[in-house]
Residue frames as a rotation matrix with the C-alpha (Angstrom) as fourth column:
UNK 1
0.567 0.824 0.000 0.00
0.824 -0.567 0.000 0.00
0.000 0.000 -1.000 0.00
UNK 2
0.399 -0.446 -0.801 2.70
0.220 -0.802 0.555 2.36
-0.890 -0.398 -0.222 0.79
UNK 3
-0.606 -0.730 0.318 4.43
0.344 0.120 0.931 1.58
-0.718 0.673 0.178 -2.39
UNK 4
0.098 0.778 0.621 1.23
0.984 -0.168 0.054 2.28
0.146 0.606 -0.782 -4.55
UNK 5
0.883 0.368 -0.291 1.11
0.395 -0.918 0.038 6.04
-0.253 -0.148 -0.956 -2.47
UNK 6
0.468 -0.875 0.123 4.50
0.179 0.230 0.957 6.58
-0.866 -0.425 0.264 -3.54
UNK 7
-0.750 -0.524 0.403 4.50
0.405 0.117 0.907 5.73
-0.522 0.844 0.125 -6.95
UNK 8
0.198 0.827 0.526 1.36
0.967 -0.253 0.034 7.65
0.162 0.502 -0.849 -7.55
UNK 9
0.403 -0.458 -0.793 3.49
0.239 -0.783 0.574 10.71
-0.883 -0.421 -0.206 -5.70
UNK 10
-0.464 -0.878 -0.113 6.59
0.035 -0.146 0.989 10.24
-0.885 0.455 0.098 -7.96
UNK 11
-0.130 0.443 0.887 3.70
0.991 0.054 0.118 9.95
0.005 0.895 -0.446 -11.11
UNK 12
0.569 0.771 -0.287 2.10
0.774 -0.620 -0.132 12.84
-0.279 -0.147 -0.949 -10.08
UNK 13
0.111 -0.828 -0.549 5.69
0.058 -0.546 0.835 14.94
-0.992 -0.125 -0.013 -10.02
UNK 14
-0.381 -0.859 -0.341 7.20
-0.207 -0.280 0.937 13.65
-0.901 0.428 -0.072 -13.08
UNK 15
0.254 0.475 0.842 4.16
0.886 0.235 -0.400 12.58
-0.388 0.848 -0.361 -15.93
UNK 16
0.734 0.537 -0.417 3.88
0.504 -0.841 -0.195 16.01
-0.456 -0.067 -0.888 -16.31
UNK 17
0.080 -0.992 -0.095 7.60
-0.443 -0.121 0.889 16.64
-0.893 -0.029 -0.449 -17.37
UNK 18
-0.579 -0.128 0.805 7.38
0.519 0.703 0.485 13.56
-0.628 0.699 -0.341 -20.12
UNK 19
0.762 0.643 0.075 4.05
0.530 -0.553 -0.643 15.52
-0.373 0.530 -0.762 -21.55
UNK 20
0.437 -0.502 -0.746 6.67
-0.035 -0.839 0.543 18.47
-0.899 -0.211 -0.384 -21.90
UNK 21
-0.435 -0.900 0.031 9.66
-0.284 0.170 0.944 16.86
-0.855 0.401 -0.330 -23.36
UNK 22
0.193 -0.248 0.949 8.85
0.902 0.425 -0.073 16.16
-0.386 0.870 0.306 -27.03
UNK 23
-0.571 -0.803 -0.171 9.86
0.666 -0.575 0.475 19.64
-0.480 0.158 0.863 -27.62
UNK 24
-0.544 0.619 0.567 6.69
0.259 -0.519 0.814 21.36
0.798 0.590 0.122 -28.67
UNK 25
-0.991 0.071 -0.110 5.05
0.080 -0.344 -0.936 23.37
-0.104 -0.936 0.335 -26.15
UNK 26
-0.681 0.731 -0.052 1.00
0.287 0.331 0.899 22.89
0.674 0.597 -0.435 -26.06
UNK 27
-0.376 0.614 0.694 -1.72
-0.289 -0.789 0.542 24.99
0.881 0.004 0.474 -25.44
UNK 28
0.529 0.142 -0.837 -2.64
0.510 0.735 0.447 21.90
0.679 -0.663 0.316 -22.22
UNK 29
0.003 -0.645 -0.764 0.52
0.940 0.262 -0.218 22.89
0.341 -0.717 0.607 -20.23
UNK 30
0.682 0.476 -0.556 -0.93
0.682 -0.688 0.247 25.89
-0.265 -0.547 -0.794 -18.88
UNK 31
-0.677 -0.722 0.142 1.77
0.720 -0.610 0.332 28.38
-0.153 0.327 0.933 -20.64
UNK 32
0.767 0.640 -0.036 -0.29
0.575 -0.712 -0.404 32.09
-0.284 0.290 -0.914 -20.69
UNK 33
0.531 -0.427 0.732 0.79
0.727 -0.213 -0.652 34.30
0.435 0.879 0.197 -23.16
UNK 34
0.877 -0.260 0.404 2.67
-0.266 -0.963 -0.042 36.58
0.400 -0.070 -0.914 -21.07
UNK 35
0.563 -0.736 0.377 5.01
-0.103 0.390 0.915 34.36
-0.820 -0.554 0.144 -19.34
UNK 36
-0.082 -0.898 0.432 6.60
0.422 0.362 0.831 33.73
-0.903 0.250 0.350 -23.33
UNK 37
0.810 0.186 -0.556 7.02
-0.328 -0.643 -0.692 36.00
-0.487 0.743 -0.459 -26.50
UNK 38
0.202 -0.626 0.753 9.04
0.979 0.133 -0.153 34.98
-0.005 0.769 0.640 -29.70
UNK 39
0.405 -0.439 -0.802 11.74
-0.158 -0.898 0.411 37.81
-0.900 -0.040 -0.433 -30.61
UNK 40
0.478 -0.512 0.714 13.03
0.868 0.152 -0.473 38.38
0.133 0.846 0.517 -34.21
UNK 41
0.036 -0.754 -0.656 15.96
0.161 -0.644 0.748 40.27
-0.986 -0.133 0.098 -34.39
UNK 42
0.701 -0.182 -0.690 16.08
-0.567 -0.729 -0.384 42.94
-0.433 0.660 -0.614 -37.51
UNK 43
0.752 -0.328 0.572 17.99
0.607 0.684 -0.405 40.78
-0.259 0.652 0.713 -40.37
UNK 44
0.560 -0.690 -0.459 21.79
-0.671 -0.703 0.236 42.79
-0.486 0.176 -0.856 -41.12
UNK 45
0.833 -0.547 0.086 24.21
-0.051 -0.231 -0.972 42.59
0.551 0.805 -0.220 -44.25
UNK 46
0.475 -0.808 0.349 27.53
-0.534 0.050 0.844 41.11
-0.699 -0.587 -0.408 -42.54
UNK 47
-0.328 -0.883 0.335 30.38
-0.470 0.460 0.753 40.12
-0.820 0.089 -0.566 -45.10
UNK 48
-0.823 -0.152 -0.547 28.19
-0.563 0.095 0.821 39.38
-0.073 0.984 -0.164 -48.08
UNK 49
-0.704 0.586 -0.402 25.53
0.323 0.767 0.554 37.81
0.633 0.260 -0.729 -46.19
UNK 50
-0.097 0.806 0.584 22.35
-0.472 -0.554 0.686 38.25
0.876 -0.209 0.434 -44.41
UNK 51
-0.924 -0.304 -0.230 22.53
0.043 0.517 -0.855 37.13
0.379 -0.800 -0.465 -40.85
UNK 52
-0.327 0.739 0.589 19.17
-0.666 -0.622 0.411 36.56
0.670 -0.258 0.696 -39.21
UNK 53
-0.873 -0.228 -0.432 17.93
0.189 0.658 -0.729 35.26
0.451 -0.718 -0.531 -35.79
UNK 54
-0.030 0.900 0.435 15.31
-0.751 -0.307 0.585 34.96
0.660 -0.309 0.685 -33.85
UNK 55
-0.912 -0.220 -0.347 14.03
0.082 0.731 -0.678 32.86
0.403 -0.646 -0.648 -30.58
UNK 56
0.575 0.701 0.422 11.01
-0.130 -0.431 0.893 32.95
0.808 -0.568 -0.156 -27.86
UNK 57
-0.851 -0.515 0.106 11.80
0.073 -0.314 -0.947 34.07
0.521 -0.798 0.304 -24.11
UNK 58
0.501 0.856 -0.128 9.86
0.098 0.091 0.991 33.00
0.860 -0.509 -0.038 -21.19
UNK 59
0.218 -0.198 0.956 9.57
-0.763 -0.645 0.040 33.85
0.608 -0.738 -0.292 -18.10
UNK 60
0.725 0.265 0.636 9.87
-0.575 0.741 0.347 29.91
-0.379 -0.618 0.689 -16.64
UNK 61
-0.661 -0.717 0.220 11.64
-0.569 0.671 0.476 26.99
-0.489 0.189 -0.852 -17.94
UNK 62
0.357 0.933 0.051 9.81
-0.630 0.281 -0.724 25.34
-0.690 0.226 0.688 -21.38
UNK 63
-0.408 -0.445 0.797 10.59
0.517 0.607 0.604 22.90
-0.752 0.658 -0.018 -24.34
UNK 64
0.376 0.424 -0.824 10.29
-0.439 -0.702 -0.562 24.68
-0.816 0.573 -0.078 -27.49
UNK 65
-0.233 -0.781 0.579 10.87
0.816 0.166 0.553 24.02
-0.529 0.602 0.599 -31.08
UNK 66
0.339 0.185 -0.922 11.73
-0.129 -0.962 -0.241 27.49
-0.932 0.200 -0.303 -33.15
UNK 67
0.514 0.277 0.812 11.23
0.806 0.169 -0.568 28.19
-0.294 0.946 -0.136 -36.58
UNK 68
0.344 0.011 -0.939 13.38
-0.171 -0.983 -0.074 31.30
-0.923 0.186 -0.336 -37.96
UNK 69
-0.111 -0.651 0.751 13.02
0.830 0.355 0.431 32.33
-0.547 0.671 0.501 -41.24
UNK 70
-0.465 -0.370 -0.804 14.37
0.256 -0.926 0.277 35.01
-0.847 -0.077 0.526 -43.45
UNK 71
0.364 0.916 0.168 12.09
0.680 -0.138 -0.720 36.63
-0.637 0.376 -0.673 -45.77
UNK 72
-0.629 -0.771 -0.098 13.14
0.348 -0.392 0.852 38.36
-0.695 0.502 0.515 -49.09
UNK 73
0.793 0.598 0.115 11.28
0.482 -0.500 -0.719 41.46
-0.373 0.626 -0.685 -51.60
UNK 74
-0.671 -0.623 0.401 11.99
0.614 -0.165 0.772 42.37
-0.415 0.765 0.494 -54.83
UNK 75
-0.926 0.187 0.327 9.95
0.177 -0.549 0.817 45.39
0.332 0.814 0.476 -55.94
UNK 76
-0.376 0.786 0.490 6.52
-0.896 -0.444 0.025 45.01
0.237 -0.430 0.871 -55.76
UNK 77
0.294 0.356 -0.887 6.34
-0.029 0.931 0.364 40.95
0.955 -0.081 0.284 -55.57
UNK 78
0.821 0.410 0.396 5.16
-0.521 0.256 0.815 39.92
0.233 -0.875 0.423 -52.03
UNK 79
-0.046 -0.987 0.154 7.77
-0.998 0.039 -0.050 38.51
0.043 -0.156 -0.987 -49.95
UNK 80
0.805 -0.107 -0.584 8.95
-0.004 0.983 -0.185 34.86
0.594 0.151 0.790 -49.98
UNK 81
0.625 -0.613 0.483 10.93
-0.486 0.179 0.855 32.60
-0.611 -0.769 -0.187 -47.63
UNK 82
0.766 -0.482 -0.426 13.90
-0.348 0.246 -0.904 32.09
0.541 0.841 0.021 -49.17
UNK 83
-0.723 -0.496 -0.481 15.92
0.170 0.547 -0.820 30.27
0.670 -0.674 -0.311 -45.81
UNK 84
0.616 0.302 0.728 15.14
-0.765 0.008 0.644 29.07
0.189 -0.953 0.236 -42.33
UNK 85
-0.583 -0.768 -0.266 16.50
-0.155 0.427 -0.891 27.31
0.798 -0.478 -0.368 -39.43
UNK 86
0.653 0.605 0.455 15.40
-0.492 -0.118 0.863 25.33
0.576 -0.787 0.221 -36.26
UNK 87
-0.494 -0.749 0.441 16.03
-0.576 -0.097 -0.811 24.36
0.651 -0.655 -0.384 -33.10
UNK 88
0.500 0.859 -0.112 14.41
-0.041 0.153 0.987 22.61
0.865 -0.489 0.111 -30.73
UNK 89
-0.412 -0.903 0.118 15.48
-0.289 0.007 -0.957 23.31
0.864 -0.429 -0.264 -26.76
UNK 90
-0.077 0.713 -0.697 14.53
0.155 0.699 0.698 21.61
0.985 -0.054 -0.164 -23.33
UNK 91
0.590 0.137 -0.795 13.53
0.798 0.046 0.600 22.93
0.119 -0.990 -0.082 -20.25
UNK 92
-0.598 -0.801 0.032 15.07
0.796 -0.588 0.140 26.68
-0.094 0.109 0.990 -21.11
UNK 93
-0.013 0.496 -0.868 13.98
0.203 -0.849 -0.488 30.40
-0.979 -0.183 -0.089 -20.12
UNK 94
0.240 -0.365 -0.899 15.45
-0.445 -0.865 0.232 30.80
-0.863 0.345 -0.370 -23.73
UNK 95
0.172 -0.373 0.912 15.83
0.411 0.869 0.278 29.46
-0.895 0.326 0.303 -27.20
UNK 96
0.595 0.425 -0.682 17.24
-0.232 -0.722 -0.652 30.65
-0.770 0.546 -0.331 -30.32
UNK 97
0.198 -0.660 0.725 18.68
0.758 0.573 0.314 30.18
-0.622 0.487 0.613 -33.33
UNK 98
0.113 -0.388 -0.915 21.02
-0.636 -0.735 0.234 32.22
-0.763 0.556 -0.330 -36.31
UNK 99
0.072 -0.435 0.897 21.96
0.871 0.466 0.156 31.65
-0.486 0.770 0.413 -39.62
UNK 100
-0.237 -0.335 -0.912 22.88
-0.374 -0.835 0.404 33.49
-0.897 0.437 0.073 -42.75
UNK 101
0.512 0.850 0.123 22.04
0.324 -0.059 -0.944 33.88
-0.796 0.523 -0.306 -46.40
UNK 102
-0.457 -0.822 -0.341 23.86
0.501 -0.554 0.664 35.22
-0.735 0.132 0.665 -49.27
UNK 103
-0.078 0.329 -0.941 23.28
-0.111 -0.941 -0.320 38.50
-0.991 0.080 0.110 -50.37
UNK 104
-0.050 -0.532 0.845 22.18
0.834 0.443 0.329 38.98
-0.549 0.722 0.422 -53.78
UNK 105
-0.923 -0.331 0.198 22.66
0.385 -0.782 0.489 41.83
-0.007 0.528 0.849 -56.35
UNK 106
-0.243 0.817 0.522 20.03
0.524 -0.342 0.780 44.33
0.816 0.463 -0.345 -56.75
UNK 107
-0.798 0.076 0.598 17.84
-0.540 -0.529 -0.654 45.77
0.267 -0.845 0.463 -53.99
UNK 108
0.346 0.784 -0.516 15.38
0.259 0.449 0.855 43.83
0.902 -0.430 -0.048 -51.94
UNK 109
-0.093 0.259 0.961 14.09
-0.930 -0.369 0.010 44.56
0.357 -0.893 0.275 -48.73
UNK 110
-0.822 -0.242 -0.516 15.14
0.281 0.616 -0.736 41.37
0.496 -0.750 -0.438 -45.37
UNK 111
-0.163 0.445 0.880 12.83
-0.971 -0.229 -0.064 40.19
0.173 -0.866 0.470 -42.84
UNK 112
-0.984 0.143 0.103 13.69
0.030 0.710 -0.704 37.36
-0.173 -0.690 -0.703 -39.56
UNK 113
0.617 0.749 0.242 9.70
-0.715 0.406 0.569 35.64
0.328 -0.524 0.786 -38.97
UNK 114
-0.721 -0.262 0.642 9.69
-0.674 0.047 -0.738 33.68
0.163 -0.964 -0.210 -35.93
UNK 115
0.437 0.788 -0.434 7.08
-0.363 0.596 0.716 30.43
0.823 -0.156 0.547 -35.75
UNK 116
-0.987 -0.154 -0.044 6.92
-0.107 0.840 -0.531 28.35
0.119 -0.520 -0.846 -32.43
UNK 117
-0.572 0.711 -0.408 3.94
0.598 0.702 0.386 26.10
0.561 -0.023 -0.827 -31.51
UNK 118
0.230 0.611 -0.757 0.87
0.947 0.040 0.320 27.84
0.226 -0.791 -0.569 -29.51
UNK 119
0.204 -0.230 -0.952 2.61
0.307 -0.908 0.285 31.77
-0.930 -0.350 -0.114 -29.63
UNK 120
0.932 0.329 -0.152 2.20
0.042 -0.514 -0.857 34.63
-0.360 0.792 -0.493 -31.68
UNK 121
0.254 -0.677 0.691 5.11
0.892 -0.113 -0.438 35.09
0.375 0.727 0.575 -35.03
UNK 122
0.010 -0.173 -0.985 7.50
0.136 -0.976 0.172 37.67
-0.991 -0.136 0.014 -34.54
UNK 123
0.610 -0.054 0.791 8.23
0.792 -0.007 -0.611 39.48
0.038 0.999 0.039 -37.49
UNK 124
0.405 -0.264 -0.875 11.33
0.048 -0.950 0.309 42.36
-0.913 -0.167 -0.372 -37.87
UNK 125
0.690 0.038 0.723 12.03
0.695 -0.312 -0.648 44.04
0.200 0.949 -0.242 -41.36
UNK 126
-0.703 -0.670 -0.241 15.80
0.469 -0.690 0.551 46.18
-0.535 0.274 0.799 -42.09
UNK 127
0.802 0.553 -0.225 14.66
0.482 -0.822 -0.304 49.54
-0.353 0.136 -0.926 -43.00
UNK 128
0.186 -0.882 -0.433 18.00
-0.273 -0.470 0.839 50.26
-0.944 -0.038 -0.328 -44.62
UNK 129
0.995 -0.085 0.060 19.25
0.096 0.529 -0.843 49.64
0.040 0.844 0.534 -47.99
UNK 130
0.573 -0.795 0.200 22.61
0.283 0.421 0.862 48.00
-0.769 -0.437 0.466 -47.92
């Protein structure tokens, strides 16, 4: 009998934990939108390439997998994802990821989106021409 209250203890603790860990955070595990926000970080023109990053930042400790990718306009045609990059981290206030792109002739206008599971997309756009 003791053993039964025990191992229904040590369930109770650690089910909750397994739910977590597959690295997607879900709308169940009581996460309110203020405790985590996704950040894109303003795509910049380093050495011939575009560098862009992006993550989500909480105020606990979550599993996350993050999506950043780097949007690209030409003129007036609507942007397109032309790279991305994930990650996926466990049990972290913090997760992000970088990459880079190479630049190509002309002018077009950069922008980092942000996807993770269950929280709003960041989105930041360079306001510069390079």
């Amino acid at each position: 009998m003791i053993i039964r209250r025990i191992l229904a203890a040590v369930s109770a603790l650690f089910l909750p934990l397994f739910f977590l860990g597959n690295g997607t955070a879900h709308a169940a595990s009581g996460i309110a939108a203020s405790e985590c926000h996704t950040v894109a970080d303003t795509p910049i023109y380093q050495g011939g390439n575009i560098v862009y990053s992006g993550g989500v930042v909480c105020d606990g400790q979550y599993a996350w997998d993050v999506e950043v990718k780097l949007l690209m306009k030409e003129g007036t045609k609507p942007y397109v994802e032309v790279a991305n990059t994930s990650t996926s981290c466990f049990l972290s206030y913090s997760c992000y990821d970088t990459d880079y792109y190479p630049n190509r002739a002309g002018n077009q206008s950069w922008c980092t989106q942000v996807w993770v599971v269950n929280l709003r997309h960041a989105t930041a756009c360079e306001t510069q021409n390079w």
